[in-house]
MILOVO-124774 format. One line per 5 residues: number of its first residue (from 0); for each residue x, y, z of C-alpha. Coordinates in steps of 0.5 Angstrom, whole numbers. Each point is the difference from the previous one (the first is absolute). Layout:
# MILOVO-124774
NUM> X Y Z; ...
***
This chain:
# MILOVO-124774
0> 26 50 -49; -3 -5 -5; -7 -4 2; 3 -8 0; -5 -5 -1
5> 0 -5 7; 3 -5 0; -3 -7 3; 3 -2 9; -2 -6 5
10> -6 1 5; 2 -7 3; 6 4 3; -2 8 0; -6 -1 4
15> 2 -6 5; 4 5 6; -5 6 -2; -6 -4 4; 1 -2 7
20> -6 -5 -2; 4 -5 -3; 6 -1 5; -5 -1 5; -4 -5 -5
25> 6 -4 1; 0 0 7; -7 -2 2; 0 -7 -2; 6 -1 4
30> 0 6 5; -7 2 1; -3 -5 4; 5 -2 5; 1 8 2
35> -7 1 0; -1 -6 5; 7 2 4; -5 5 2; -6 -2 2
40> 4 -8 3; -4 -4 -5; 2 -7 -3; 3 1 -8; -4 -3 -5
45> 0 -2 -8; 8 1 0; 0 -8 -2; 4 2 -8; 5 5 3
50> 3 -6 4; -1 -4 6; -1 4 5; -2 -6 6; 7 0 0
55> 1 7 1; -4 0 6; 4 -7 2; 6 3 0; -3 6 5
60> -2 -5 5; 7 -3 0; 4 7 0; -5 2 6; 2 -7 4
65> 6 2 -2; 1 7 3; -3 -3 7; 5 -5 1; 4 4 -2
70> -2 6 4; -3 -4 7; -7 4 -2; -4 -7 0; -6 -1 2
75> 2 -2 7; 3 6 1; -7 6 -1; -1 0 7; 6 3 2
80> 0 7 -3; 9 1 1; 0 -5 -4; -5 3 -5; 3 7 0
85> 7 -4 -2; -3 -4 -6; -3 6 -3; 7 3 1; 3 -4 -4
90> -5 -2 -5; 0 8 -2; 8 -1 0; -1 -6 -5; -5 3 -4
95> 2 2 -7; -6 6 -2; 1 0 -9; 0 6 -3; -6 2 -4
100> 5 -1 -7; 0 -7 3; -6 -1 2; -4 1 -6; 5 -2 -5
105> 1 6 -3; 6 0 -5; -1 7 -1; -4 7 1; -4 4 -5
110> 0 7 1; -7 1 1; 0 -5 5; 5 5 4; -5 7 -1
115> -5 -4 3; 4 -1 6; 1 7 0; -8 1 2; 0 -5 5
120> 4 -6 1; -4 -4 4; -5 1 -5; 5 -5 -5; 2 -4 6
125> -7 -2 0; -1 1 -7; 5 -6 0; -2 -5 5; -8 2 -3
130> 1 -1 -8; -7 -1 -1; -1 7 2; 5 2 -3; -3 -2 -6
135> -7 3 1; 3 7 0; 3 -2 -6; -6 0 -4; -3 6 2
140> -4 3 -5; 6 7 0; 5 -5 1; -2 -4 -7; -2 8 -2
145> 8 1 1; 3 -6 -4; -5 1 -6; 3 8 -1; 6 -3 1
150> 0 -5 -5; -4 4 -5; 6 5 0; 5 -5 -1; -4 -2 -6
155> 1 7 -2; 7 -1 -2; 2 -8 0; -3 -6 -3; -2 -6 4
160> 2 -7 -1; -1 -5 4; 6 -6 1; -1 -7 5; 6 0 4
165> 1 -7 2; 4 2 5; 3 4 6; 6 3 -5; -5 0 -6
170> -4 5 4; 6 4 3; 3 -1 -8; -6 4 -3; 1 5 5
175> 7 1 -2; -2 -1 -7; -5 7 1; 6 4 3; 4 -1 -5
180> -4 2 -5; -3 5 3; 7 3 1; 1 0 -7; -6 4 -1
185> 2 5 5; 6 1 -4; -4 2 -6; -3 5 4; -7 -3 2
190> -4 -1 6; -1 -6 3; -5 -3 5; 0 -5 6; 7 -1 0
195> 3 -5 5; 5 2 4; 4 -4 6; 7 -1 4; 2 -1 6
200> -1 7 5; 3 -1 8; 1 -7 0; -7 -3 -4; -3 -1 -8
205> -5 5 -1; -4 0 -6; -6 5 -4; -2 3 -6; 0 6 -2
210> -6 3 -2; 4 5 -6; 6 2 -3; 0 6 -4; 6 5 -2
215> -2 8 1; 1 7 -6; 6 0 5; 3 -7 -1; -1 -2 6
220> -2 -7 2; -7 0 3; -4 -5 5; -8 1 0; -3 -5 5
225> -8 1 -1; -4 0 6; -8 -1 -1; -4 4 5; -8 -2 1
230> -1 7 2; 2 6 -3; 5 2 5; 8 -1 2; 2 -5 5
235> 1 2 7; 8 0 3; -1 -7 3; -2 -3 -6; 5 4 -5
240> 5 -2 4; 0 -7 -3; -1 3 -7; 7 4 1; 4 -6 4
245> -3 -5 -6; 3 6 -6; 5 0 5; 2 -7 -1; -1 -1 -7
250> 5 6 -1; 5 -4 4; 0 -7 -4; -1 3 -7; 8 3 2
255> 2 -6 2; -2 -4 -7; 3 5 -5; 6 1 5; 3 -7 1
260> -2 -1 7; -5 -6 -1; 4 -6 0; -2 -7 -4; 1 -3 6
265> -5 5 4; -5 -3 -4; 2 -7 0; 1 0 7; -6 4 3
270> -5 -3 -5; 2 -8 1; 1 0 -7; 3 -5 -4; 6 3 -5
275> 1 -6 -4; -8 -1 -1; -1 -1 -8; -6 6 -2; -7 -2 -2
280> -2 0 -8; -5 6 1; 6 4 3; 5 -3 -5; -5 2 -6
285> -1 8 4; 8 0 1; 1 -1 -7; -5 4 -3; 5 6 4
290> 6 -3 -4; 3 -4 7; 1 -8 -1; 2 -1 8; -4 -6 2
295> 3 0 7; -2 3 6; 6 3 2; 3 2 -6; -7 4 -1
300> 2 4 6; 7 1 -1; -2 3 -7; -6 5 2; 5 3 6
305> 5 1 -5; -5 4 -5; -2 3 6; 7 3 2; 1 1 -8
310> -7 5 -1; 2 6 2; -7 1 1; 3 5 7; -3 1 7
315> -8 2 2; 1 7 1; -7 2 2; -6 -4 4; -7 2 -1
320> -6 -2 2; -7 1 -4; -7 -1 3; -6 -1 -4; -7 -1 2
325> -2 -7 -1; -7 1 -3; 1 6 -4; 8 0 -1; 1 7 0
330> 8 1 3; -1 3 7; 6 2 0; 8 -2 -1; 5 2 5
335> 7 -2 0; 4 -3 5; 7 2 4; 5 -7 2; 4 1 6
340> 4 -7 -1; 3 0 6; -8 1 3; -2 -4 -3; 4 -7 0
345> 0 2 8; -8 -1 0; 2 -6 -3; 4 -2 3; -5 0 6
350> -5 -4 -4; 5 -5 -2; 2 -1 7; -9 -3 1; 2 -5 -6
355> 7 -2 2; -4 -2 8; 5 6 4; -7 3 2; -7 -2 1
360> -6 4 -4; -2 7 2; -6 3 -1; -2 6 -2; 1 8 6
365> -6 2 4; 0 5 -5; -3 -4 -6; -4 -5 4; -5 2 -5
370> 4 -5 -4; -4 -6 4; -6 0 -3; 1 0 -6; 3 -6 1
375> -3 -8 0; 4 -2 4; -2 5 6; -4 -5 4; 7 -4 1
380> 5 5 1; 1 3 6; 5 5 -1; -4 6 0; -4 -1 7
385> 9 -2 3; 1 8 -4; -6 2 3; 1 -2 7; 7 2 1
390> -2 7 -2; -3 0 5; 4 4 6; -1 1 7; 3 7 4
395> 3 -2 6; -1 7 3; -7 0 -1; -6 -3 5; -4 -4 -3
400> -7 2 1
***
């Protein structure tokens, strides 16, 4: 197979779910602040320019005067504990609890998102309530290490163009535009990296980016995901069950896009996208530079899901993972992945169920309480003392001492 000279893609889209950094950026400002001070119950400040939050705080006292009228829990009321058992009844009857989707605003999950759950879910609890903190771990020096391996390997293949994106749909446009022309050079027989994948799996829109696609001597459509070590050792079990869930994933998106599962209206729908919304010029001049003239949003999409269906380009039929050193970039080692389907949308299913508010967050098992203290938020969360006491047993047939 001959050597082709690579062709130029987008950094605005490629890059954008490959880092949590940004999302959580997004959030901060409008977020970040009122969750931090939920926890310690401190006054809200400097959130003047994201509206007028006097007369949030107004609409509070009216609904609290509201519910004790409606309920008889009057200040009159406080010394009789009858009544003070009936109206805490009634309000936790009332109360409508959002789910975290909800909560903070979340139109979609990443995948990456998803395998940090499966370390510890009240770590991205936390991590959600706490951006700031978040954010920290996000800049540590084997963090930053990771994305610049990361980017010099898709250099390796793709030119990069920067585009301004005067939009939502510009940004989601610009994603398109790079499947689609990484599409074609699929079926050229080239590899392509960071790919972005996404669909709807068990109800909700994931979203991801898939460090390489590569044919094999065999013919056989490869995902590589590359993962950086800072020492020279292989991931523990706990750790490399993220990384299979996270290939896992990306296999089961890609196979909706090239087989027609993916819905324009999926898009539409789940991303609040505006299908009528005309493209910005920095978009119009890369789409015509691939010898598409589609100027509106919808149209885009109609578009690249019928190319995608079109290519022929097949299924992944093998997931491998490669583990390099950070310092030196020596591979480590390269182990290919089995994917139970059925396994694994039933795991998935149970981290969606955290999302969609059916239950509450769970901590890591006694057995991998050792995951506590390499987390910032350890001081805060009370999981591991709860494990801990409740592990704790009596024998009833034994006398104390």
């Amino acid at each position: 197979m001959s050597q082709k000279k690579p062709r130029t893609l987008n950094i605005t889209s490629i890059m954008e779910e490959k880092s949590e950094t940004r999302n959580y950026m997004k959030h901060v400002e409008l977020l970040g602040i009122h969750f931090e001070n939920e926890l310690v119950q401190t006054p809200i400040k400097n959130h003047e320019k994201e509206g007028n939050h006097e007369d949030n705080i107004g609409l509070g006292l009216l609904y609290d005067r509201f519910e004790k009228s409606a309920t008889g829990c009057g200040s009159d009321t406080r010394s009789d504990p009858v009544v003070d058992i009936r109206c805490l009844k009634r309000k936790q009857q009332t109360e409508v609890h959002p789910s975290p989707m909800e909560r903070f605003r979340r139109r979609h999950l990443s995948v990456t998102l998803l395998c940090e759950q499966s370390w510890c879910e009240m770590k991205v609890s936390f991590g959600l309530l706490r951006p700031l903190v978040k954010l920290k771990e996000m800049k540590k020096p084997e963090v930053k290490a990771g994305t610049t391996i990361h980017l010099r390997r898709q250099l390796e293949v793709h030119n990069i163009v920067p585009i301004q994106a005067q939009s939502r749909e510009d940004s989601e446009a610009i994603k398109l535009l790079n499947v689609m022309h990484m599409v074609s050079l699929l079926q050229e027989g080239q590899c392509v990296r960071e790919f972005p994948v996404y669909g709807v799996l068990e109800g909700v829109f994931l979203m991801g980016v898939i460090d390489e696609l590569s044919y094999n001597k065999e013919g056989e459509l490869v995902l590589s995901e590359l993962k950086t070590r800072k020492d020279m050792s292989l991931p523990g079990e706990a750790q490399a069950k993220g990384h299979h869930l996270q290939v896992g994933l990306y296999k089961l998106l890609f196979h909706g896009m090239v087989n027609g599962t993916v819905k324009r209206s999926d898009i539409i729908r789940h991303l609040k996208l505006e299908p009528k919304q005309v493209l910005g010029t920095g978009v119009l001049n890369y789409a015509g530079s691939m010898g598409m003239e589609e100027g509106i949003f919808g149209g885009l999409v109609d578009m690249v899901l019928k190319t995608l269906t079109s290519a022929k380009v097949g299924d992944i039929q093998r997931l491998r993972l490669e583990y390099i050193h950070q310092e030196s970039g020596m591979t480590i080692d390269t182990k290919d992945v089995e994917c139970d389907e059925a396994v694994l949308r039933g795991e998935l299913r149970d981290y969606l169920d955290y999302w969609t508010g059916q239950r509450e967050p769970r901590g890591v098992d006694i057995e991998e309480a050792w995951k506590c203290k390499l987390c910032p938020f350890e001081k805060s969360c009370h999981w591991g003392k709860d494990e801990a006491e409740a592990s704790v047993s009596v024998d009833p047939g034994k006398k104390p001492k």
